[in-house]
Legacy VTK file of the C-alpha trace (Angstrom):
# vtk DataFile Version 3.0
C-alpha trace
ASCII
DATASET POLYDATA
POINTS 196 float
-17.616 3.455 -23.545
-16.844 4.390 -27.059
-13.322 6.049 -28.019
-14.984 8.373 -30.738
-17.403 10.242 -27.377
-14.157 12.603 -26.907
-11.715 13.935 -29.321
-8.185 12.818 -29.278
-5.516 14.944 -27.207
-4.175 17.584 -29.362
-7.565 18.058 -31.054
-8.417 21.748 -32.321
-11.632 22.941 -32.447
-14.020 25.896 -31.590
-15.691 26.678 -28.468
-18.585 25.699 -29.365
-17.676 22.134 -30.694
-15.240 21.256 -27.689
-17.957 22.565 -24.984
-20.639 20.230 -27.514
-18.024 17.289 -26.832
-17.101 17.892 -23.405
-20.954 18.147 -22.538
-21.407 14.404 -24.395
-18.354 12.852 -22.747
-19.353 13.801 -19.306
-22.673 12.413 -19.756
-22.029 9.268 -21.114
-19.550 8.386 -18.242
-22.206 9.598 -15.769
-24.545 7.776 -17.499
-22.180 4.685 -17.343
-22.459 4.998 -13.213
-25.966 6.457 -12.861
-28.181 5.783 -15.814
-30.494 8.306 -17.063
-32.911 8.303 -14.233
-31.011 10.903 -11.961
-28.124 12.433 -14.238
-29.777 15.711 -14.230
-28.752 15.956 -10.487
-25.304 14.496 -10.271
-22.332 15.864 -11.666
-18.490 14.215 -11.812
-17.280 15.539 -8.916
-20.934 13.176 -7.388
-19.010 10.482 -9.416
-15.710 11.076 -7.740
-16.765 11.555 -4.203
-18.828 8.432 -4.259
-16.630 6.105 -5.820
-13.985 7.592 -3.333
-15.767 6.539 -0.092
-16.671 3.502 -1.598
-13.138 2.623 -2.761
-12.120 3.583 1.323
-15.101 1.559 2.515
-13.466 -1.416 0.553
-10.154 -0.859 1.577
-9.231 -0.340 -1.992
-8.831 3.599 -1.972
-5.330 3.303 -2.974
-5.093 1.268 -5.928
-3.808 2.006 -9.296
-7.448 2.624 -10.763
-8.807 5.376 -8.352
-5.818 7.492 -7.932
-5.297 8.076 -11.796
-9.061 8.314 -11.860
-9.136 10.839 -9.593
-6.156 12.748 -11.063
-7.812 12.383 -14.539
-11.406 13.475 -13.197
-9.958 16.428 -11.725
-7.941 17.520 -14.592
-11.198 16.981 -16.992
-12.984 19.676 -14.891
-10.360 21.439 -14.596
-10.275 21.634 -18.610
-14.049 21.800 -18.586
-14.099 24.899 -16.321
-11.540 26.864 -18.883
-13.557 26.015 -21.526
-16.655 27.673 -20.357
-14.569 30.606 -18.974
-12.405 31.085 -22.344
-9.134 32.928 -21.961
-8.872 34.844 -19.367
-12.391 34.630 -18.505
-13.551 36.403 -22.090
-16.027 33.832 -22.436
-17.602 34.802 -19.146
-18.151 37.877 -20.200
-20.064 37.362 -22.728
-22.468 35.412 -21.180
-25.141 38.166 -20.963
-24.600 38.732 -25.219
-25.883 35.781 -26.949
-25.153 36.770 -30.600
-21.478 37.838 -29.260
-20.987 34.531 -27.024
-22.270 32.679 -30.030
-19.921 34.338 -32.596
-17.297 33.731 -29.834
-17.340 30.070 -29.786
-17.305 29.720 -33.751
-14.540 31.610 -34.568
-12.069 30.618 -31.148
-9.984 27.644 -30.989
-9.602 25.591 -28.367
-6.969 22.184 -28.100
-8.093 19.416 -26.575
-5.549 18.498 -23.738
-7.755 15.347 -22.147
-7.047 11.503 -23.425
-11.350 10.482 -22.901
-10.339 6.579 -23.834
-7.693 6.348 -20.763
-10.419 8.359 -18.595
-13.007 6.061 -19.795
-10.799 3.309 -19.048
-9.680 3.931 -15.790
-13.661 4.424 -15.118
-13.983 0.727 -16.672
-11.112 -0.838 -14.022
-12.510 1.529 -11.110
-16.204 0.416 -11.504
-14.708 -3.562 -11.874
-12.189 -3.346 -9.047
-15.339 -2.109 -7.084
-18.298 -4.572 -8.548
-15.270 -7.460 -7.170
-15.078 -6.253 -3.833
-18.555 -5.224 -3.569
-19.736 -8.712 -4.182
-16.846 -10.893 -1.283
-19.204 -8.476 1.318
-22.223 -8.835 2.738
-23.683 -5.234 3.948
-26.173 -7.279 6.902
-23.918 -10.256 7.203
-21.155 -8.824 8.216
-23.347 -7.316 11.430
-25.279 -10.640 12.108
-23.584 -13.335 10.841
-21.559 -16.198 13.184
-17.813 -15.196 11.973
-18.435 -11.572 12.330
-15.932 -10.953 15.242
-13.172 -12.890 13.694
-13.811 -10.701 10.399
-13.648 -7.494 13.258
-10.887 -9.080 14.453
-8.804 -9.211 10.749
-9.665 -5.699 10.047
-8.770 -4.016 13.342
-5.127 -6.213 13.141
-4.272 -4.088 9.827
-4.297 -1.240 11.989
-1.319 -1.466 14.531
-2.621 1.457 16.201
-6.031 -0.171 17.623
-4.083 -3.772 18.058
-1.954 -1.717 20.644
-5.082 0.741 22.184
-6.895 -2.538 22.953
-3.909 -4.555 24.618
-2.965 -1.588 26.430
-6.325 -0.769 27.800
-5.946 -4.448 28.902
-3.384 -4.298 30.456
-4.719 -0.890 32.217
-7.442 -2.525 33.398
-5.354 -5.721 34.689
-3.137 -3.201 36.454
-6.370 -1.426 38.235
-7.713 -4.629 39.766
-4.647 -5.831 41.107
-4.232 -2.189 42.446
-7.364 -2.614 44.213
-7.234 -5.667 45.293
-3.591 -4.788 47.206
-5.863 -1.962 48.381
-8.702 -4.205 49.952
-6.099 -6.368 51.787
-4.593 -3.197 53.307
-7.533 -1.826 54.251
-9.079 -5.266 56.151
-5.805 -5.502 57.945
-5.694 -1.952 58.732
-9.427 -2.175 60.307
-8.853 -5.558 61.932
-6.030 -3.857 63.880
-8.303 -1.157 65.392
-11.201 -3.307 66.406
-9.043 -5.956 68.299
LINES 1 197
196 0 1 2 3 4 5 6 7 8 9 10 11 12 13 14 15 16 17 18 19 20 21 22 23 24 25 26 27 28 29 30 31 32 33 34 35 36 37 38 39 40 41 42 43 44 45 46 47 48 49 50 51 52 53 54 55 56 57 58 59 60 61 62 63 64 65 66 67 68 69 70 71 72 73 74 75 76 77 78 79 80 81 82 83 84 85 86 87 88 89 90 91 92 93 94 95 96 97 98 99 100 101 102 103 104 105 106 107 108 109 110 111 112 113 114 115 116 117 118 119 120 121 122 123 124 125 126 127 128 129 130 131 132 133 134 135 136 137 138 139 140 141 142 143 144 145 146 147 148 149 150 151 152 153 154 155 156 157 158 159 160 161 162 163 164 165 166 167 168 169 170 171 172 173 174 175 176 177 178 179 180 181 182 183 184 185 186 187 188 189 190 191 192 193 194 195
């Protein structure tokens, strides 16, 4: 992505220039993700929930990358949506007046607060630390291939809480048949007294 798509932090200009560059910057990083085909329906909080599950799906939700990411993405809306409000909502106000909302964004200032080439950036490393897990999976072979329960088997010993459900149910069930077993025994004996 190139550095001159979003002004630098600290940037002044009017309302009409920063919402112009906002608008551009947003598009080329959905673009970056999307392509052209369906940007007119996503938007970046699409971008952010979907690289979100797929940085959980990978395991890799908690990485450097996708928690500044999502920090950054959320404070570029967050930006975005006081732009198009103006201060205290005056912009929003205006919205029905277009000769007044017009005259309003060339004569208000407005300071740039977001860094685009460190959001652009941590886009870069989020979309690479995904396209390198991505490709060490196999979406059908990991259902139908030979090794599939000893890759099962890896990914349910992270979790110390499902290592201990399964030996415990194990040992549940141990602890049943024995239980009936000593029952069965009992029982015989029990009947084998009456009927001699």
């Amino acid at each position: 992505m190139q550095m001159n798509k979003m002004p630098s932090v600290g940037t002044t200009l009017t309302y009409g220039e920063a919402i112009k560059a906002y608008d551009r910057f947003e598009r080329s990083m959905l673009e970056k993700v999307y392509g052209t085909e369906i940007l007119p329906a996503v938007g970046l909080y699409d971008l952010l929930w979907q690289l979100e599950s797929l940085a959980q799906k990978f395991g890799i939700g908690g990485k450097g990358a996708f928690s500044r990411l999502k920090k950054e993405i959320r404070s570029f809306s967050s930006e975005r949506t006081a732009l198009a409000n103006g201060v205290n909502g005056e912009r929003f106000y205006l919205l029905q007046d277009e000769s007044a909302l017009r005259q309003h964004d060339e004569t208000h200032l407005f300071k740039v607060g977001i860094d685009g080439g460190k959001l652009a950036g941590d886009l870069d490393e989020a979309l690479e630390l995904l396209s390198k897990e991505s490709a060490k999976t196999d979406e059908y072979g990991s259902a139908y291939s030979p090794d599939c329960l000893e890759r099962d088997s890896d990914r349910l010993g992270k979790d110390p809480f499902m290592k201990w459900a399964g030996i415990g149910f194990c040992v549940m069930m141990a602890c049943l048949g024995i239980s009936m077993l000593v029952h069965s025994v009992f029982q015989i004996g029990f009947c084998s007294k009456w009927f001699i």
